[in-house]
Backbone as CSV, one residue per row, in Angstrom:
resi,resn,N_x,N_y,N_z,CA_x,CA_y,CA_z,C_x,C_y,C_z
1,UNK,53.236,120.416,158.490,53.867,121.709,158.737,54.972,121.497,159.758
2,UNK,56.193,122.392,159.317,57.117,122.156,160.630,57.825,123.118,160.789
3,UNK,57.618,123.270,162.422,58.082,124.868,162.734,59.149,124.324,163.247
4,UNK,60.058,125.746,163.572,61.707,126.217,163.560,61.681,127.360,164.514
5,UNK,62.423,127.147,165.634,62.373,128.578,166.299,63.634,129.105,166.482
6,UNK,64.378,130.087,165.797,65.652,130.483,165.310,65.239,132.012,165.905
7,UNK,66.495,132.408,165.750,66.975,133.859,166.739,67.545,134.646,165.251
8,UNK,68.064,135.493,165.014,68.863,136.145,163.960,69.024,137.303,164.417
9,UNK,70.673,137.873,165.349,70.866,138.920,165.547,70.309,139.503,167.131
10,UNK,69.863,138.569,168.034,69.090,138.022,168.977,67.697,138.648,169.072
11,UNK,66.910,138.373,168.038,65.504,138.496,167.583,65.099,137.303,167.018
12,UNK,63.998,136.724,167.963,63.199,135.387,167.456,62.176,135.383,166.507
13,UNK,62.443,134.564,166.077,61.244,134.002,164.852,60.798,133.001,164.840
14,UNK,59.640,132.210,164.603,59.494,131.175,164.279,59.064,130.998,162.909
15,UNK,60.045,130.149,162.017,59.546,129.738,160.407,58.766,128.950,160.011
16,UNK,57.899,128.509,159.692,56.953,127.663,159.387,57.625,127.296,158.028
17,UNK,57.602,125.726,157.755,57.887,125.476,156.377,56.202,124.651,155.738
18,UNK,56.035,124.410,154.978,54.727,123.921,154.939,54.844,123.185,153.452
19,UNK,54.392,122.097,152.947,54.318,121.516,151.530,53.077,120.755,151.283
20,UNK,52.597,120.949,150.243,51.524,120.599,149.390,51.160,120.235,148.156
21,UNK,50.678,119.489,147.697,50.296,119.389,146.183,49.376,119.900,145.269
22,UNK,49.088,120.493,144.389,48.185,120.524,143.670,48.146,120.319,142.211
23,UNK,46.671,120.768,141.462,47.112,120.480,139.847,47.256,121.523,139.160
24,UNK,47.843,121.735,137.734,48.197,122.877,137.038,48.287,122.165,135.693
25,UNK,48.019,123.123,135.160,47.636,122.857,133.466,48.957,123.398,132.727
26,UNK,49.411,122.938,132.218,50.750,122.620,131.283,50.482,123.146,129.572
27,UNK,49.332,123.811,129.272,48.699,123.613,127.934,49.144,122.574,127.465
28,UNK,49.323,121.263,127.653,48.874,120.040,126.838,48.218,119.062,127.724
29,UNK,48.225,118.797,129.730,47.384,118.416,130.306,47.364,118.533,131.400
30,UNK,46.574,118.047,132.214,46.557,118.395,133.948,47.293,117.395,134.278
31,UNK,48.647,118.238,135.071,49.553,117.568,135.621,49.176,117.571,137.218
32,UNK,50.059,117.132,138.450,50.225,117.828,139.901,51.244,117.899,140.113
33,UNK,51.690,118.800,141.009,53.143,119.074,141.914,52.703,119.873,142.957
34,UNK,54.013,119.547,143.851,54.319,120.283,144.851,54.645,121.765,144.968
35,UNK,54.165,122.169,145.810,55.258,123.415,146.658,55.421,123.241,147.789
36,UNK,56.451,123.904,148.219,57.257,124.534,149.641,57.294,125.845,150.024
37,UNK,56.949,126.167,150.842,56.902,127.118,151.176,57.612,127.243,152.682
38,UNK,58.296,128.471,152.900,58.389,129.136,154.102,58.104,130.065,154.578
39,UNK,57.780,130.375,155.623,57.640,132.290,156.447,57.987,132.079,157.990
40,UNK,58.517,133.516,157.924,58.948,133.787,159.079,58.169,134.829,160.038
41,UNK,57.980,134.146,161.363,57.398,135.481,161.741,57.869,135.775,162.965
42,UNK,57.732,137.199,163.566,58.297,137.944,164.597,57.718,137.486,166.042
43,UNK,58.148,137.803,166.859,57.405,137.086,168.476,55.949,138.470,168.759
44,UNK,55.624,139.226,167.430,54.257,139.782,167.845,53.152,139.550,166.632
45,UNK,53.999,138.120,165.853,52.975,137.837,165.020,52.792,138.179,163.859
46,UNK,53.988,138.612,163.303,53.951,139.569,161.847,55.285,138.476,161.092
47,UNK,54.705,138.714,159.499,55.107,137.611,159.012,56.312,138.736,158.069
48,UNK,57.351,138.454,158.639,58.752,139.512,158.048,59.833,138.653,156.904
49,UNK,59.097,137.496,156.625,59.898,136.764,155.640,58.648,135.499,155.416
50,UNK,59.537,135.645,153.843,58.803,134.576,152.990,59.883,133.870,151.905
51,UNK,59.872,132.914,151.714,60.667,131.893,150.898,60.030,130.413,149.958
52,UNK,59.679,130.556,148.964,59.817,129.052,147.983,61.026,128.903,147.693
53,UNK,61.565,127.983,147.944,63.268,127.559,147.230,62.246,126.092,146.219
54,UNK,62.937,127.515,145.256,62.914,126.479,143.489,63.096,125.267,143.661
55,UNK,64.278,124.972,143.818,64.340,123.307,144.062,63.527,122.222,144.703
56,UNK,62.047,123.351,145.436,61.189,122.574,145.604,59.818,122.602,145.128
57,UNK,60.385,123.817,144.539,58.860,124.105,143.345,58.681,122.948,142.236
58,UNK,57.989,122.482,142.312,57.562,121.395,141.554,56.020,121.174,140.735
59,UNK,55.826,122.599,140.713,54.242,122.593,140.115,54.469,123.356,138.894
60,UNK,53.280,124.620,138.329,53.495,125.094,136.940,54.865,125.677,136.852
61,UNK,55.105,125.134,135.610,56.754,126.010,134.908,56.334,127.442,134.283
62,UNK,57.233,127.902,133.518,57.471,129.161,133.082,57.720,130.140,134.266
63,UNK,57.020,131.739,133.723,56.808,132.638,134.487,56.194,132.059,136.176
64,UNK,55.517,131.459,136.289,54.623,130.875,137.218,55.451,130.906,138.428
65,UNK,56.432,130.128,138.629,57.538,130.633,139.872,57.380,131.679,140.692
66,UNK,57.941,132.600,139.391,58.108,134.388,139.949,57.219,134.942,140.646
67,UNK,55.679,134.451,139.549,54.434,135.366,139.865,54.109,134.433,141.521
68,UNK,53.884,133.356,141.711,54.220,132.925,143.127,54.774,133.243,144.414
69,UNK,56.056,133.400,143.544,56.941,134.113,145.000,56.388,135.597,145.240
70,UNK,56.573,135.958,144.146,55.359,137.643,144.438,54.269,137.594,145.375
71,UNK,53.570,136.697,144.900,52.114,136.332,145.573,52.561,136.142,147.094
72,UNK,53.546,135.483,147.374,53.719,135.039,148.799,54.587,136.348,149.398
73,UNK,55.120,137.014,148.924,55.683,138.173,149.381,55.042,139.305,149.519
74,UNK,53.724,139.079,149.214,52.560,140.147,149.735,52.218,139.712,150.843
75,UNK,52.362,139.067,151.719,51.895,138.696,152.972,52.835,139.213,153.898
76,UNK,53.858,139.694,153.593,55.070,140.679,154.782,54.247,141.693,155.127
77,UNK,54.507,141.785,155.982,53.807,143.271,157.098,52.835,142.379,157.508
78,UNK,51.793,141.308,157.377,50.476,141.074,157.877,50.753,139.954,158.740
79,UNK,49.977,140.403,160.011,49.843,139.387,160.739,49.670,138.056,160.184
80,UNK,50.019,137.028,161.323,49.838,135.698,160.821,48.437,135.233,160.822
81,UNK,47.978,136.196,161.795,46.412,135.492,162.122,45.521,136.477,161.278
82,UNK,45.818,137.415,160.588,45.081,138.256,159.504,44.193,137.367,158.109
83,UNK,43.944,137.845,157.624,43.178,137.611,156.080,44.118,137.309,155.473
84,UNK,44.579,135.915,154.845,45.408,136.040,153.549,44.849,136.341,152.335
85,UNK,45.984,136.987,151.286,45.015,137.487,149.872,44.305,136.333,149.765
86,UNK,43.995,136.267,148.599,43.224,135.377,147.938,44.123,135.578,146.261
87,UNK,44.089,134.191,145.846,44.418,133.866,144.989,43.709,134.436,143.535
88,UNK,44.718,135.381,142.514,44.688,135.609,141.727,44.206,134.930,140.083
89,UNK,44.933,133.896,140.587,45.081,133.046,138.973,44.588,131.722,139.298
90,UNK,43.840,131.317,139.869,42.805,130.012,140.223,42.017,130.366,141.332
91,UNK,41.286,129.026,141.644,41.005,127.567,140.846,40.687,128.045,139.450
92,UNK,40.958,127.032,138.284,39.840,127.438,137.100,39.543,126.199,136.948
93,UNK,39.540,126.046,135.806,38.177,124.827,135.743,39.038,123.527,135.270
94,UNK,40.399,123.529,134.964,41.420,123.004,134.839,42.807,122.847,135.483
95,UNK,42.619,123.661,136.926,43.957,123.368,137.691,43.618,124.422,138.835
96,UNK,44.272,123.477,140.270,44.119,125.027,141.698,44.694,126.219,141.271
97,UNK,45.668,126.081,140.443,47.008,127.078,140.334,47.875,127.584,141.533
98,UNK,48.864,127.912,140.827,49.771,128.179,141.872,49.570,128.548,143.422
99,UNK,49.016,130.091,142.761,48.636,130.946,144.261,47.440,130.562,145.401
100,UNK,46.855,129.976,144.505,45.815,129.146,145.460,45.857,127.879,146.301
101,UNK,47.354,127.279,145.669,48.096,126.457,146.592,48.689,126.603,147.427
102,UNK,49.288,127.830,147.552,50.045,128.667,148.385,49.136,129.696,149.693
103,UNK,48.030,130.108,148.886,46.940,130.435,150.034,46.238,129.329,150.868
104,UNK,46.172,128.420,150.681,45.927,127.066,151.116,47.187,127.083,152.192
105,UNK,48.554,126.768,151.827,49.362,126.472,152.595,49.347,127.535,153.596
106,UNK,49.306,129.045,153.417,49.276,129.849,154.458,48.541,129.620,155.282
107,UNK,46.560,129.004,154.976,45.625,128.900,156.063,46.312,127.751,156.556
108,UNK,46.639,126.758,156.097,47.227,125.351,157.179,47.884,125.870,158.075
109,UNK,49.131,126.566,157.798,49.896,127.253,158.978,49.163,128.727,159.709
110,UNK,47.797,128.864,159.538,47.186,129.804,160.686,46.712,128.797,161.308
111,UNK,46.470,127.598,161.165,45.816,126.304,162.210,47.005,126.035,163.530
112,UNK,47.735,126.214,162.896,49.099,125.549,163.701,49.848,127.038,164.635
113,UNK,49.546,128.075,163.928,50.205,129.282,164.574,49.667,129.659,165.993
């Protein structure tokens, strides 16, 4: 994990970027890839930005992206040290899936926050 402590407009944040691997099913086999992730949060602990940049999405294709970045953009308004959701569309019995890679990456960065 690697934090960033940036100002914008002279209001601090610190961004957490965070990357991980997992597996995802391709309907023809279990592959792995990465994600990246970022969030930003305010100096009282509230997470006011969230970011995957594609170019580092490297896990399931199709729709899967979108529904991801969705997934991670439900975590605005909530504290950092709150409950993250819980993952929608995994583990199944053939891949973590996306969002559950990404809830993963959020608890790593409540270790570090």
């Amino acid at each position: 994990i690697t934090t960033y402590e940036i100002s914008v407009d002279a209001t601090p944040y610190t961004v957490y970027m965070a990357t991980d691997s997992g597996t995802y099913y391709d309907f023809t086999s279990v592959s792995e890839g990465q994600i990246t992730i970022l969030i930003a949060v305010d100096a009282d602990g509230v997470i006011t930005h969230t970011y995957i940049p594609e170019s580092l999405y490297e896990h399931s294709g199709g729709n899967f992206y979108s529904a991801t970045a969705t997934f991670l953009k439900g975590v605005i308004g909530l504290n950092i040290l709150d409950d993250m959701p819980d993952s929608q569309t995994g583990p199944t019995s053939n891949s973590e899936g996306s969002q559950h890679l990404v809830n993963r990456l959020l608890k790593d960065i409540q270790e570090v926050a």
